[in-house]
PDB file of N, H, CA, C and O in Angstrom:
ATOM      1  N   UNK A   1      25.920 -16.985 -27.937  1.00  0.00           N
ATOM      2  CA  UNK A   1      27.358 -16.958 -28.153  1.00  0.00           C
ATOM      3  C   UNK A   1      28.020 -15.831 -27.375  1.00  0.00           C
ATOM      4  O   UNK A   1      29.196 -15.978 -27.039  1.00  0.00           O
ATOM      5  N   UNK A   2      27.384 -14.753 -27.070  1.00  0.00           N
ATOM      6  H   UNK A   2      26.429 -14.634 -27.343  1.00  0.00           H
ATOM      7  CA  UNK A   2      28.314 -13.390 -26.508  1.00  0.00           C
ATOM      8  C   UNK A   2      28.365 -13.973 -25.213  1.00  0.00           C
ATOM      9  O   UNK A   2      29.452 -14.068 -24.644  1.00  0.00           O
ATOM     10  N   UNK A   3      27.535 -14.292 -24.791  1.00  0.00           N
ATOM     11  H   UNK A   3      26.651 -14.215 -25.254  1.00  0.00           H
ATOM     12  CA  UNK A   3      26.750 -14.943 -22.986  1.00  0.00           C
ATOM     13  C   UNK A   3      28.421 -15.967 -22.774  1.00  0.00           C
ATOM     14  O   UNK A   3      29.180 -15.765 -21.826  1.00  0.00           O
ATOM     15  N   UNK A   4      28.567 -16.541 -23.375  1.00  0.00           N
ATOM     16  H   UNK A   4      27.951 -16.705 -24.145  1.00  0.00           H
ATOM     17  CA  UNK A   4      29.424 -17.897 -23.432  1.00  0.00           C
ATOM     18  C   UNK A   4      31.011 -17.265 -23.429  1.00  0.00           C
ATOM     19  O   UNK A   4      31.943 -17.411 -22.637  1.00  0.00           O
ATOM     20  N   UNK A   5      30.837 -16.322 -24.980  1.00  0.00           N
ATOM     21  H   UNK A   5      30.080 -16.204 -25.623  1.00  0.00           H
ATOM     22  CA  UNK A   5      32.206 -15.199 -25.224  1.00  0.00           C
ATOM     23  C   UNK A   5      32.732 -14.140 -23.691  1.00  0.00           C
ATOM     24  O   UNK A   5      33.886 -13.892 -23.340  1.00  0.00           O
ATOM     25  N   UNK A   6      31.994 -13.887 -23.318  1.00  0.00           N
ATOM     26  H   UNK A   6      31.057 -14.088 -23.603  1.00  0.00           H
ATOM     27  CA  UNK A   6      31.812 -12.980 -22.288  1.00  0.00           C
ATOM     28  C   UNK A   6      32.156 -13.782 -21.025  1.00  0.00           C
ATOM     29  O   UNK A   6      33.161 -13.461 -20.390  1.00  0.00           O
ATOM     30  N   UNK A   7      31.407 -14.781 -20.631  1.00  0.00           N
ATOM     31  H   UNK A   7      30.591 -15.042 -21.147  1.00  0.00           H
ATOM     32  CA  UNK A   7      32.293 -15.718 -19.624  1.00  0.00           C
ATOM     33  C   UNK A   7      33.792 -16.268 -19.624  1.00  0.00           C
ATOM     34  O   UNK A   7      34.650 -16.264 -18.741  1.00  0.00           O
ATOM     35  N   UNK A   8      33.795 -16.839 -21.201  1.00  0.00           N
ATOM     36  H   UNK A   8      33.098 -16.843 -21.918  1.00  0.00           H
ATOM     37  CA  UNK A   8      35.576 -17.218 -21.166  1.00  0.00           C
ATOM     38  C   UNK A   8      36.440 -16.075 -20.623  1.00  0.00           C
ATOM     39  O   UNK A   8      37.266 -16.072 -19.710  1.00  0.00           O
ATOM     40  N   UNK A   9      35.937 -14.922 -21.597  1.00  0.00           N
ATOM     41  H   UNK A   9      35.266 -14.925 -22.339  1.00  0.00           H
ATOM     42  CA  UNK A   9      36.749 -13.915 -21.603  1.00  0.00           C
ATOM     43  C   UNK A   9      37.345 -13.487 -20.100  1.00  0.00           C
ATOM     44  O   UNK A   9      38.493 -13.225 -19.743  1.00  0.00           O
ATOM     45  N   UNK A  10      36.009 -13.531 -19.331  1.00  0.00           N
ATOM     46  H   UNK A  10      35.076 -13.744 -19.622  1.00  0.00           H
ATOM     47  CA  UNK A  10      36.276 -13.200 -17.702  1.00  0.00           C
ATOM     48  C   UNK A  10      37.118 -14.368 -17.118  1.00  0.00           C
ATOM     49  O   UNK A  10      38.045 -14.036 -16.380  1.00  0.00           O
ATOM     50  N   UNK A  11      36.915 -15.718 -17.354  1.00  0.00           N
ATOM     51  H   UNK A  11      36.162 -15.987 -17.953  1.00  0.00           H
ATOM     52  CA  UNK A  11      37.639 -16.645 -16.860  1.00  0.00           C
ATOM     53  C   UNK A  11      38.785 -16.888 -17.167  1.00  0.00           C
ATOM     54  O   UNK A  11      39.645 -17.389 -16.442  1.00  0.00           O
ATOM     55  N   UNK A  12      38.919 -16.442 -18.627  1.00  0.00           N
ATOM     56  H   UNK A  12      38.221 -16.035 -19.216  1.00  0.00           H
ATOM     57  CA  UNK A  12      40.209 -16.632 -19.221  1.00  0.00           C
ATOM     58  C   UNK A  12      41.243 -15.388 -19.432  1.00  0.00           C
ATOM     59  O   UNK A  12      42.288 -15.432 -20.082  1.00  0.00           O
ATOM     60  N   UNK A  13      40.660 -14.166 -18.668  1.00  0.00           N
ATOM     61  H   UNK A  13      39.811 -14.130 -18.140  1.00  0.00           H
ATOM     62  CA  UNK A  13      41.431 -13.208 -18.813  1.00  0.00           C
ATOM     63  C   UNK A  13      41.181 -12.428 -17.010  1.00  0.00           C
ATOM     64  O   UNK A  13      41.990 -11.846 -16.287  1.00  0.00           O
ATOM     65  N   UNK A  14      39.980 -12.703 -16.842  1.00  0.00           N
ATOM     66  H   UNK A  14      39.323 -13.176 -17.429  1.00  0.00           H
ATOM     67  CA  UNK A  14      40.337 -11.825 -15.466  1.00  0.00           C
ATOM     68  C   UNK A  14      39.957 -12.124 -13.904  1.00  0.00           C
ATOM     69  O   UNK A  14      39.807 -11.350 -12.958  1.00  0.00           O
ATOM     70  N   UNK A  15      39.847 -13.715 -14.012  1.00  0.00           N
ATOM     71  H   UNK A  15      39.969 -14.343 -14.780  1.00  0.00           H
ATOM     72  CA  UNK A  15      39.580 -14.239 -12.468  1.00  0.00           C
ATOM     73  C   UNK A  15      40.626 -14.470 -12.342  1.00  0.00           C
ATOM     74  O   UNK A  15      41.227 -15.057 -13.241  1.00  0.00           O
ATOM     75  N   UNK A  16      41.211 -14.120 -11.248  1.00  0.00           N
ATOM     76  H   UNK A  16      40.723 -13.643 -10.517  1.00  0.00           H
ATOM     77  CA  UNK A  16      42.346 -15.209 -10.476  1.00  0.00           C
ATOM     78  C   UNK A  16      42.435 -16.485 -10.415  1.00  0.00           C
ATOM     79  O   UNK A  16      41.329 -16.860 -10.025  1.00  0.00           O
ATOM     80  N   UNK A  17      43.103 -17.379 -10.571  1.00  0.00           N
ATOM     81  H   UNK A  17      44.002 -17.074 -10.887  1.00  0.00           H
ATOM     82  CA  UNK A  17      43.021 -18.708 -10.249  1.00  0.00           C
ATOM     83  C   UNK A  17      44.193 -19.335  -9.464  1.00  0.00           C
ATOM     84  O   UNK A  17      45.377 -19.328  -9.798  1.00  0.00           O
ATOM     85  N   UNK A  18      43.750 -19.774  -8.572  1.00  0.00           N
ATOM     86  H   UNK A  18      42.787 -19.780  -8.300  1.00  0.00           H
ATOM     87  CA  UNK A  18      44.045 -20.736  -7.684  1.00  0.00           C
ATOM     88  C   UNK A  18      45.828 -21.144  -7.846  1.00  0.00           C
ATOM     89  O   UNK A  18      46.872 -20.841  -7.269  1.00  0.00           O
ATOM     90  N   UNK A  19      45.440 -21.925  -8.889  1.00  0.00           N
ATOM     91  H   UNK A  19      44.591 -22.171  -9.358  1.00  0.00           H
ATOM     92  CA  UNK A  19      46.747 -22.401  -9.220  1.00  0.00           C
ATOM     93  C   UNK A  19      47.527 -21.264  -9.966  1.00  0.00           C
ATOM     94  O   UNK A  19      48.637 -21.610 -10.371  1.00  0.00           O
ATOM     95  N   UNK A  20      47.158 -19.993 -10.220  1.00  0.00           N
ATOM     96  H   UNK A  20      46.256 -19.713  -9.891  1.00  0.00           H
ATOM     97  CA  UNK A  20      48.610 -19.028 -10.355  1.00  0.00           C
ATOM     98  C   UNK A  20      48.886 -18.389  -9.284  1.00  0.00           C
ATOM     99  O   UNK A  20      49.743 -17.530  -9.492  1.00  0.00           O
ATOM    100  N   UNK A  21      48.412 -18.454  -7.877  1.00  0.00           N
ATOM    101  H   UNK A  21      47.716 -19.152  -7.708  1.00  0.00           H
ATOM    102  CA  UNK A  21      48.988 -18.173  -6.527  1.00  0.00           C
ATOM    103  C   UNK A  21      47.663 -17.195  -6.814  1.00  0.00           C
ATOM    104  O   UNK A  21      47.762 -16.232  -6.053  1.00  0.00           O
ATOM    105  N   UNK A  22      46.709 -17.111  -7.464  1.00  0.00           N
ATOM    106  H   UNK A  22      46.629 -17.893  -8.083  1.00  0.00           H
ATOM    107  CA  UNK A  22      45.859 -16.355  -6.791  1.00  0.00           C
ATOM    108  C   UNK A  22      45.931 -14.786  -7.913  1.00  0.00           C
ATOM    109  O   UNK A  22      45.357 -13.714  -7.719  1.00  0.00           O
ATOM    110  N   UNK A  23      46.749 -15.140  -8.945  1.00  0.00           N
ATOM    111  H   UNK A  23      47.215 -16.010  -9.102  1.00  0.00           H
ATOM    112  CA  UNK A  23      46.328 -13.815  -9.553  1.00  0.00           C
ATOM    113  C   UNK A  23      46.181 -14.250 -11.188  1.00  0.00           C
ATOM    114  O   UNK A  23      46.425 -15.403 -11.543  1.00  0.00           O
ATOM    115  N   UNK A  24      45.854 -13.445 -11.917  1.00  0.00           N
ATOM    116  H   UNK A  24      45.655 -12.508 -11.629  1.00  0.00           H
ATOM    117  CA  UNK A  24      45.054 -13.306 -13.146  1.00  0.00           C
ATOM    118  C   UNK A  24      45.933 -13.737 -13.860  1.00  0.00           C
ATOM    119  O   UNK A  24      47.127 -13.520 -13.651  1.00  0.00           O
ATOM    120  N   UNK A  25      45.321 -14.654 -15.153  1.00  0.00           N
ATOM    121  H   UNK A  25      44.351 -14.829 -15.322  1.00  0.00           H
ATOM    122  CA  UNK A  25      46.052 -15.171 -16.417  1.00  0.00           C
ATOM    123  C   UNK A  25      47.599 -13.957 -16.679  1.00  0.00           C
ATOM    124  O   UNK A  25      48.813 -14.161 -16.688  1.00  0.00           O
ATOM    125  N   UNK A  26      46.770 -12.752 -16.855  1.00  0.00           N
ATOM    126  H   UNK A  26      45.784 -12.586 -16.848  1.00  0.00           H
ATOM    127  CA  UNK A  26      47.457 -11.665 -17.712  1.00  0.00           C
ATOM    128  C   UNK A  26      48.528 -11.077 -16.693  1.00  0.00           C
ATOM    129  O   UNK A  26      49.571 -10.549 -17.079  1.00  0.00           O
ATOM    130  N   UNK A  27      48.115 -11.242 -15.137  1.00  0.00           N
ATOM    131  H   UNK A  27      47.268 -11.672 -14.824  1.00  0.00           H
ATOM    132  CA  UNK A  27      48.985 -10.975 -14.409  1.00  0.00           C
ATOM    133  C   UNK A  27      50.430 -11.628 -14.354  1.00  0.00           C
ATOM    134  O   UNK A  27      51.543 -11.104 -14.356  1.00  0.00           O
ATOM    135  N   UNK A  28      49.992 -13.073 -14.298  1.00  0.00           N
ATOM    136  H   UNK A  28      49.087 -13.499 -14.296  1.00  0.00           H
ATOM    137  CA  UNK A  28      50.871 -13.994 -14.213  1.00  0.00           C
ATOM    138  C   UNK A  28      51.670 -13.739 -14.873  1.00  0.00           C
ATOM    139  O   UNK A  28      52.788 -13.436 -14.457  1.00  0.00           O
ATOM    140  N   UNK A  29      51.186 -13.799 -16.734  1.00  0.00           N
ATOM    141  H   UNK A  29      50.278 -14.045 -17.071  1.00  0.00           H
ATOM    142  CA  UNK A  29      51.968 -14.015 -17.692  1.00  0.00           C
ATOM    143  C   UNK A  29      53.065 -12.697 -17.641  1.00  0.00           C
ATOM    144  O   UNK A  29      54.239 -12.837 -17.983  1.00  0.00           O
ATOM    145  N   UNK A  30      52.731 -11.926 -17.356  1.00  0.00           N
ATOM    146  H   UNK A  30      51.777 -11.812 -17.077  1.00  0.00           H
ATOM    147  CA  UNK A  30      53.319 -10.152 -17.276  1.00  0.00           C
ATOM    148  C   UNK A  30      54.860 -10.662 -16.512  1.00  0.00           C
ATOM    149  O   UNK A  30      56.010 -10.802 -16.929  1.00  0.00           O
ATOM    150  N   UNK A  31      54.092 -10.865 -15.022  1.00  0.00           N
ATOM    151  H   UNK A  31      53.158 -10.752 -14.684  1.00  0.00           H
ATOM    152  CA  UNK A  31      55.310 -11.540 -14.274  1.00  0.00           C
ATOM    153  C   UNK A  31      56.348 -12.483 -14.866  1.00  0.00           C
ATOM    154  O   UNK A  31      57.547 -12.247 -14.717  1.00  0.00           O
ATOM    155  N   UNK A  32      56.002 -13.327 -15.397  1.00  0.00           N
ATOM    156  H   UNK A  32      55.028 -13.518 -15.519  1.00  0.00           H
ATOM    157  CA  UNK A  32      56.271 -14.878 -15.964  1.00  0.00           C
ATOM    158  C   UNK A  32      56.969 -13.774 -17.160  1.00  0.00           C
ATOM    159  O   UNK A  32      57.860 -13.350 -16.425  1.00  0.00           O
ATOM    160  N   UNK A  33      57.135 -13.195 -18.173  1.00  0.00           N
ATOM    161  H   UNK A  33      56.411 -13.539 -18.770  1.00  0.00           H
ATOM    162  CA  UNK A  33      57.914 -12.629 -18.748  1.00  0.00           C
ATOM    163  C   UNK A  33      58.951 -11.230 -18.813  1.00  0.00           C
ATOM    164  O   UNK A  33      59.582 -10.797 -19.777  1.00  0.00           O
ATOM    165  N   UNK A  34      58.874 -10.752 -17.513  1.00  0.00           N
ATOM    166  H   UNK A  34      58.362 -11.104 -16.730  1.00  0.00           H
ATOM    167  CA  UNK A  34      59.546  -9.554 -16.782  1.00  0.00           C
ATOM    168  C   UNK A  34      60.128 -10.480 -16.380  1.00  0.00           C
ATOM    169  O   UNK A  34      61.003 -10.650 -17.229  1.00  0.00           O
ATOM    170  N   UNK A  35      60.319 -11.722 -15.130  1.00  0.00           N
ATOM    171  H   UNK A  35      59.608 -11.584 -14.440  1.00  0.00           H
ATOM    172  CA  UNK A  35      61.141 -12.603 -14.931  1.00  0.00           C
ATOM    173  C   UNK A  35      61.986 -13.125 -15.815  1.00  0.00           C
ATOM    174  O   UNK A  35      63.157 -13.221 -15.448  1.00  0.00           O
ATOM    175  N   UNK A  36      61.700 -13.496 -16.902  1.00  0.00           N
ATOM    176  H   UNK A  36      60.749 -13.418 -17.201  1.00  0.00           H
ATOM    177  CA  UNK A  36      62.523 -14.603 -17.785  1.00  0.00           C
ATOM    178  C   UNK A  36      63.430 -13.697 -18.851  1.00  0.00           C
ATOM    179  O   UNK A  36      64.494 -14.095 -19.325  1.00  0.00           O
ATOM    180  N   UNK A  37      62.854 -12.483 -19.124  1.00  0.00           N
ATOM    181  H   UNK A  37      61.989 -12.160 -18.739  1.00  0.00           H
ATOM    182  CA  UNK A  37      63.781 -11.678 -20.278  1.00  0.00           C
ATOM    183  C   UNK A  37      64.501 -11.162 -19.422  1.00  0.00           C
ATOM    184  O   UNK A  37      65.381 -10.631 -20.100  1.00  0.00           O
ATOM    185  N   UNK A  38      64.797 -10.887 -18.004  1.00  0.00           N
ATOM    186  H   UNK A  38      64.082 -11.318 -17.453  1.00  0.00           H
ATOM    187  CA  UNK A  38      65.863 -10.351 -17.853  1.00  0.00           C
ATOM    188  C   UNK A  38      67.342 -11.583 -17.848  1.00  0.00           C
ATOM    189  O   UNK A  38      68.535 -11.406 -18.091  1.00  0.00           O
ATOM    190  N   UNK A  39      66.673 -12.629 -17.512  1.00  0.00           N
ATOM    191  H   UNK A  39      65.704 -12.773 -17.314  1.00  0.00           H
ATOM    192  CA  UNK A  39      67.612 -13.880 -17.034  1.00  0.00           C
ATOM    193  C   UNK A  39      67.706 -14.920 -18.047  1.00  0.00           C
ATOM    194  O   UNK A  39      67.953 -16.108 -17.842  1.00  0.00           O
ATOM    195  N   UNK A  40      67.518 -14.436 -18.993  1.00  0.00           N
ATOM    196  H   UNK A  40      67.318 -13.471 -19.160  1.00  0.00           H
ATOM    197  CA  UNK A  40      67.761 -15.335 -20.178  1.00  0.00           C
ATOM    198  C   UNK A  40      68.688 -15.140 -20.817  1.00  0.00           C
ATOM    199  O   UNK A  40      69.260 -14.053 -20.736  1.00  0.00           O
ATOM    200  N   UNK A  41      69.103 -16.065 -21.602  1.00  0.00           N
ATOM    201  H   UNK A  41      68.639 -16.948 -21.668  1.00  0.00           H
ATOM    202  CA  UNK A  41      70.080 -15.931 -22.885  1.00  0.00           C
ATOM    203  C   UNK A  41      69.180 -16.145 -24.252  1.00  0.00           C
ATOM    204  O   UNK A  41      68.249 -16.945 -24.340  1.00  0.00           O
ATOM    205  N   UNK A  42      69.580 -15.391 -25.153  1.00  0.00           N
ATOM    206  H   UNK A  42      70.336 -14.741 -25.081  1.00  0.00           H
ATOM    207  CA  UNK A  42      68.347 -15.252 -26.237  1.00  0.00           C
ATOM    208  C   UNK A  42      68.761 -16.529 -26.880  1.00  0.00           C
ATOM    209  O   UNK A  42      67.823 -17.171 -27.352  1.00  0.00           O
ATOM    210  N   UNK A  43      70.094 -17.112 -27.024  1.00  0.00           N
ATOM    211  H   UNK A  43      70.857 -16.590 -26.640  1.00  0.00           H
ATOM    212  CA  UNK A  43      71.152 -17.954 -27.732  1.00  0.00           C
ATOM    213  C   UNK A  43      71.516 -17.764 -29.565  1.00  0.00           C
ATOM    214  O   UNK A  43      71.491 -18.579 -30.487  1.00  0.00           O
ATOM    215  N   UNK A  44      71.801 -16.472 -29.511  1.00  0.00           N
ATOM    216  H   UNK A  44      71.821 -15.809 -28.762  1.00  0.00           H
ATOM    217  CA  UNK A  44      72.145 -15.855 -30.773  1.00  0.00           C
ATOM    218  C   UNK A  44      73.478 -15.294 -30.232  1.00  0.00           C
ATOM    219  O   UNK A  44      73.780 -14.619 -29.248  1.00  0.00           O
ATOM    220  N   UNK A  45      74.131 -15.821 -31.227  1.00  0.00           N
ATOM    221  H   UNK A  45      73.886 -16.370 -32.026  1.00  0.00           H
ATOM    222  CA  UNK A  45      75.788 -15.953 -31.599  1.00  0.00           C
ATOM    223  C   UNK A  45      76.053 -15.054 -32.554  1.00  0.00           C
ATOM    224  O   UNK A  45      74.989 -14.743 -33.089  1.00  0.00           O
ATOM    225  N   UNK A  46      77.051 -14.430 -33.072  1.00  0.00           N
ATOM    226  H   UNK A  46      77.916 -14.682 -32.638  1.00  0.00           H
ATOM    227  CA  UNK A  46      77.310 -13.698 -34.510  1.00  0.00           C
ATOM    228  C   UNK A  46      78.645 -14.493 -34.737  1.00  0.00           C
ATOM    229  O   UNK A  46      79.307 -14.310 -35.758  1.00  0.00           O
TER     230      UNK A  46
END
């Protein structure tokens, strides 16, 4: 189980992949939400 835990973890947290232009889950997502909170509307009214 660690052997298996230990692979996702690397695949799912720190290879690059392809289809995010080449950089890491955690990278992406970082980007992908520094992008969107500045240019968003939260859509809360008072």
């Amino acid at each position: 189980r660690k052997i298996i835990n230990d692979w996702r973890q690397d695949y799912n947290e720190c290879r690059p992949h392809s289809t995010l232009n080449y950089q890491t889950p955690s990278e992406f997502a970082a980007g992908w939400r520094k992008g969107h909170s500045e240019n968003e509307d939260s859509g809360v009214t008072n």
